[in-house]
VOPA-338313 format. One record per residue (C-alpha): x, y, z; residue number from 1. Coordinates in nm, 4 decimals. Example, Ala and Ser with C-alpha at 12.3 -4.5 7.8 and 13.67 -1.06 7.14 Angstrom:
VOPA-338313
        c1        c2        c3  kollo
    1.2300   -0.4500    0.7800      1
    1.3670   -0.1060    0.7140      2
//
This chain:
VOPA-338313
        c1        c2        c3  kollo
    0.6967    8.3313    9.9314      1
    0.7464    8.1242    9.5874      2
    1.0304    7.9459    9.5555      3
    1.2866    7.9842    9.3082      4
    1.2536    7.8335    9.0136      5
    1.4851    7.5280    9.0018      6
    1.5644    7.5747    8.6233      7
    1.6474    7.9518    8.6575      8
    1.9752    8.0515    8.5325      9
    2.2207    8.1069    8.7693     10
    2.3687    8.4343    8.6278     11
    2.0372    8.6253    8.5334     12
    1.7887    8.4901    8.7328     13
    1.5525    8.3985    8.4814     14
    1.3639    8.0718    8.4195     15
    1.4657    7.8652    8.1199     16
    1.0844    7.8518    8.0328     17
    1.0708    7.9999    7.7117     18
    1.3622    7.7953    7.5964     19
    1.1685    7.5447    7.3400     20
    1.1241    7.1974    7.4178     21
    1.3572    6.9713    7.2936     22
    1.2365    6.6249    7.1469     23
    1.4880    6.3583    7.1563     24
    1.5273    6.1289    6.8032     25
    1.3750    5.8493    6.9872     26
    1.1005    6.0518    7.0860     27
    1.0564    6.1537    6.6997     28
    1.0953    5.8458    6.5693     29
    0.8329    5.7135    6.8262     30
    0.5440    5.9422    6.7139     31
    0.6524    5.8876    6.3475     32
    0.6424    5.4941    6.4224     33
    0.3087    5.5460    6.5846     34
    0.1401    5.7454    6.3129     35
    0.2775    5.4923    6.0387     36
    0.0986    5.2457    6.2371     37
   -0.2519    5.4116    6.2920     38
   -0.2699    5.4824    5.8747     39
   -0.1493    5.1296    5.8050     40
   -0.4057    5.0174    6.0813     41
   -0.6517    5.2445    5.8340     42
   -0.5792    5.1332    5.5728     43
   -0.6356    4.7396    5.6864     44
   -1.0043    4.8750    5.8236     45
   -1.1066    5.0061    5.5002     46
   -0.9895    4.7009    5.3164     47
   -1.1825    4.5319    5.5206     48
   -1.5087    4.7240    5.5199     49
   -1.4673    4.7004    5.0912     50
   -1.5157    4.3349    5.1051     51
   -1.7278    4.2755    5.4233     52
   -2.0974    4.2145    5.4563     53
   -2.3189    4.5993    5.5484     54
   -2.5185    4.4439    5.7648     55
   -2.3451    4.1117    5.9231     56
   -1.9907    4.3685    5.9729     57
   -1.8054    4.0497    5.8716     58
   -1.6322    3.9114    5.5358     59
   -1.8482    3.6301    5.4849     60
   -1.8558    3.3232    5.1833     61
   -1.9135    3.5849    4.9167     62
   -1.6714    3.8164    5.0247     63
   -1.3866    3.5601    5.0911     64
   -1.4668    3.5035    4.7401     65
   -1.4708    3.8302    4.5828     66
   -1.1110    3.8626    4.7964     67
   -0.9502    3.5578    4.6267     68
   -1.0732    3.6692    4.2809     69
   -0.9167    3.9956    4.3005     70
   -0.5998    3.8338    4.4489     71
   -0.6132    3.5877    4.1682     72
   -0.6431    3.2539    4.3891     73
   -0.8827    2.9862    4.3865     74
   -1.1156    3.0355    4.7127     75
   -1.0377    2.6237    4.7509     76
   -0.6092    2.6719    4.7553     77
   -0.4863    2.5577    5.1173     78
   -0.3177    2.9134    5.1492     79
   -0.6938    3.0773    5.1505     80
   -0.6877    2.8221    5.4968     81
   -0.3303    2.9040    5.5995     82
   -0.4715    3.2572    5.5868     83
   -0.7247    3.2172    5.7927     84
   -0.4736    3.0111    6.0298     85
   -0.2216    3.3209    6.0564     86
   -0.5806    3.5143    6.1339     87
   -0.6809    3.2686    6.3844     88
   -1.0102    3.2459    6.2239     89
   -1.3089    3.1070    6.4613     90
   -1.5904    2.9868    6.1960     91
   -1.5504    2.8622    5.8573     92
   -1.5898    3.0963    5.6015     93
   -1.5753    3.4451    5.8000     94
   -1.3854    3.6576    5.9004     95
   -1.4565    3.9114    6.1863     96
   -1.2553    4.2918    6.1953     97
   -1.0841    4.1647    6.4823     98
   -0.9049    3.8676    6.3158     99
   -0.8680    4.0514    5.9930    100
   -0.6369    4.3072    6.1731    101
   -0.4703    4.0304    6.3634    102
   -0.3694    3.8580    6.0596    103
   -0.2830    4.1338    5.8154    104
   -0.1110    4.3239    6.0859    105
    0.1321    4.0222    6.1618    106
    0.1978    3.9634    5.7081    107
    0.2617    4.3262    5.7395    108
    0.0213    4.3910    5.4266    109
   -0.2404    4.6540    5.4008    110
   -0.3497    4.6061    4.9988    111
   -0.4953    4.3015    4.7731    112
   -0.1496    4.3356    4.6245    113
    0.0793    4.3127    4.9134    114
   -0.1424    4.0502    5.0858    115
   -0.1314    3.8265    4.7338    116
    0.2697    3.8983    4.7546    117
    0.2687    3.7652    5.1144    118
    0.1242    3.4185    5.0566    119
    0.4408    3.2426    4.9289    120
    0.6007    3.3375    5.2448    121
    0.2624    3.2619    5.4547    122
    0.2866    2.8969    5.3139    123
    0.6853    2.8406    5.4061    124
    0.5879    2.9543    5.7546    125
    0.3253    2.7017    5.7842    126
    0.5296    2.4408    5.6326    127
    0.7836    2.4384    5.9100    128
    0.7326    2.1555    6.1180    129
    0.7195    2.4030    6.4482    130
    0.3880    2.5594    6.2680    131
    0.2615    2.2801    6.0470    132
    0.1131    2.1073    6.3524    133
   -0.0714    2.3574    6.4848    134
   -0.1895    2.4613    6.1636    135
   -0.3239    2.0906    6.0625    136
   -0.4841    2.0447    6.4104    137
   -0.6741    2.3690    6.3124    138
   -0.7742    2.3016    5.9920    139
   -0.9900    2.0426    6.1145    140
   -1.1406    2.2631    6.4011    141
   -1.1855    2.5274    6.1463    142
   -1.4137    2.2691    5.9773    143
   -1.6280    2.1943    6.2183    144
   -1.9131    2.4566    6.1676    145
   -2.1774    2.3489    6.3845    146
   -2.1826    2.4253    6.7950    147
   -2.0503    2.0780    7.0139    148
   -1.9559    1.9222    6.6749    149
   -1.6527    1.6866    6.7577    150
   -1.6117    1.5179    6.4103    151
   -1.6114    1.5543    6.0575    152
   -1.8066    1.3505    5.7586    153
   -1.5679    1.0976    5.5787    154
   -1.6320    1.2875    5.2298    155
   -1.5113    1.5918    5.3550    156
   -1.2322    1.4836    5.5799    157
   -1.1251    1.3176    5.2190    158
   -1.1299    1.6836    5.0450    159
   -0.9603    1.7860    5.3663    160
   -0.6935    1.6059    5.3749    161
   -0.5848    1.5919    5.0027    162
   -0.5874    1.9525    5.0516    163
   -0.3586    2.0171    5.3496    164
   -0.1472    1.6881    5.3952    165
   -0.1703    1.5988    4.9990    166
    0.1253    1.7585    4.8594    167
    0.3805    1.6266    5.1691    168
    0.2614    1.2576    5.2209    169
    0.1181    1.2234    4.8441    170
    0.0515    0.7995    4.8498    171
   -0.0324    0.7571    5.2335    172
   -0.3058    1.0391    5.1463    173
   -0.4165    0.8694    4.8452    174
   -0.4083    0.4862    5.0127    175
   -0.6077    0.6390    5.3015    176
   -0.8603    0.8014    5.0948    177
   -0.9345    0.5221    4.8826    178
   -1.0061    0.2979    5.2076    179
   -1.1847    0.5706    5.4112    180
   -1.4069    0.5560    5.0400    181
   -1.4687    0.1347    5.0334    182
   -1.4988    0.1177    5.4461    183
   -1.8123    0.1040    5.6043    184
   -1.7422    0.0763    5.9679    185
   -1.6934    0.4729    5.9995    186
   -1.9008    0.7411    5.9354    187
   -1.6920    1.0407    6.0707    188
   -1.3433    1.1196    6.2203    189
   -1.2300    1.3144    6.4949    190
   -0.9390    1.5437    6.5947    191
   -0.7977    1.2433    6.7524    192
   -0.8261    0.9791    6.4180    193
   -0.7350    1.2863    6.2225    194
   -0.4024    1.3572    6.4456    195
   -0.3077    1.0290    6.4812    196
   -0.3003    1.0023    6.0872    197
   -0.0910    1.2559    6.0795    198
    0.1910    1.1029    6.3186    199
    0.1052    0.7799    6.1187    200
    0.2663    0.9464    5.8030    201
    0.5603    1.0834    6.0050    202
    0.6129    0.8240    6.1706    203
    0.5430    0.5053    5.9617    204
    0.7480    0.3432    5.6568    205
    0.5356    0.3352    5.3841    206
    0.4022    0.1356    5.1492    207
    0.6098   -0.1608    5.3359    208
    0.4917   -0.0182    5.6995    209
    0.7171   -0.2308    5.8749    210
    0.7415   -0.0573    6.2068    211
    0.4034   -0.0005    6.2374    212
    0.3303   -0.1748    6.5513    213
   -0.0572   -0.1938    6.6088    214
   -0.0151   -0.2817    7.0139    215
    0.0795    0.0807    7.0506    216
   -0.2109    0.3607    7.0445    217
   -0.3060    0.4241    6.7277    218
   -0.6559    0.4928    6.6866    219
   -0.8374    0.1909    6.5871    220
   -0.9691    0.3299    6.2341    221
   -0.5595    0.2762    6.0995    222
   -0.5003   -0.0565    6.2633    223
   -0.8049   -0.1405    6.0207    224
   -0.6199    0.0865    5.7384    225
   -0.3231   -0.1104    5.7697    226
   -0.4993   -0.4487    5.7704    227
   -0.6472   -0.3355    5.4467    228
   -0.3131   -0.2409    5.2999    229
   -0.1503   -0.5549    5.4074    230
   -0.4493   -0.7195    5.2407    231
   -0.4230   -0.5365    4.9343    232
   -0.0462   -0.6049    4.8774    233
   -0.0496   -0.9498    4.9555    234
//
């Protein structure tokens, strides 16, 4: 024998099936969160597909450049890199579906418009100090295109640096340029030369670089830097 429904009424007898289903306002809002999301997550696929390569299915050079010409951006402003930073980019000069979404998912921007809107507020979150070191440390990965590459031509890690430390440490990036230019004792730099200039303009009073103790472990290549300053202002 069957039992009784549990949800039959008391007084009748009759299950409460045919009563409709009630949906709760969270449970609204959820679905109506969750189909916002899908068409925004659309809408970031298709922009996407407009500027990526048919048969490669990524943006490559040409499309990251066709993107910063209809944002109205130069492909060579440091935000183009911070961009590819918030995206977590893997290799220089493309970007796969994958880190597309990541990135314009987390800017909350799903048009050319919005996206161009977002990078003022893109470059104050790399500018804090909590995010600026991650994002310099990356910059110089991002550069190194080839596979087991560990370091970076002096001409380029010139461009590199006037482009992402140029604008906070304006004379130490100028000073080191101009010696990296004139030296002849280094060909490249790696993460490690590149990281320790960093704390070297964080760190160091400059031009007079009076604490700048050279028993401590700075990398070798700015014990020489500083010799050459020294030099120069005496």
């Amino acid at each position: 024998m069957m039992r009784r429904s549990a949800y039959a009424s008391k007084k009748t007898g009759q299950p409460n099936s045919t009563n409709p289903i009630s949906c709760s306002p969270s449970d609204i809002f959820r679905t109506a969160s969750s189909k916002a999301s899908s068409k925004e997550m659309e809408r970031i696929d298709n922009l996407f597909y407009s500027f990526a390569n048919r048969s490669s299915g990524m943006i490559d050079p040409e499309g990251i450049e066709t993107l910063c010409s209809d944002m109205e951006v130069d492909h060579t402003d440091v935000r183009i890199l911070m961009l590819a930073w918030k995206m977590k980019a893997e290799k220089q000069g493309y970007f796969t579906l994958e880190e597309w979404r990541r990135g314009l998912k987390a800017l909350r921007v799903d048009t050319v418009s919005k996206l161009r809107k977002a990078l003022p507020e893109l470059e104050k979150e790399v500018r804090r100090p909590s995010n600026f070191v991650d994002f310099y440390s990356y910059s110089f990965c991002y550069c190194l295109t080839e596979e087991k590459q560990k370091s970076i031509d002096i001409e380029s890690i010139c461009q590199l640096l006037d482009l992402v430390l140029g604008s906070q440490f304006r004379a130490q990036v100028d000073y080191f340029i101009e010696y990296l230019k004139i030296q002849s004792d280094y060909k490249v730099i790696n993460l490690d030369q590149w990281m320790g200039f960093f704390r070297f303009c964080n760190e160091i009073s400059f031009p007079d670089l009076s604490n700048y103790d050279p028993d401590l472990a700075w990398p070798l290549v700015l014990d020489n830097f500083v010799e050459w300053m020294q030099a120069k202002q005496s």
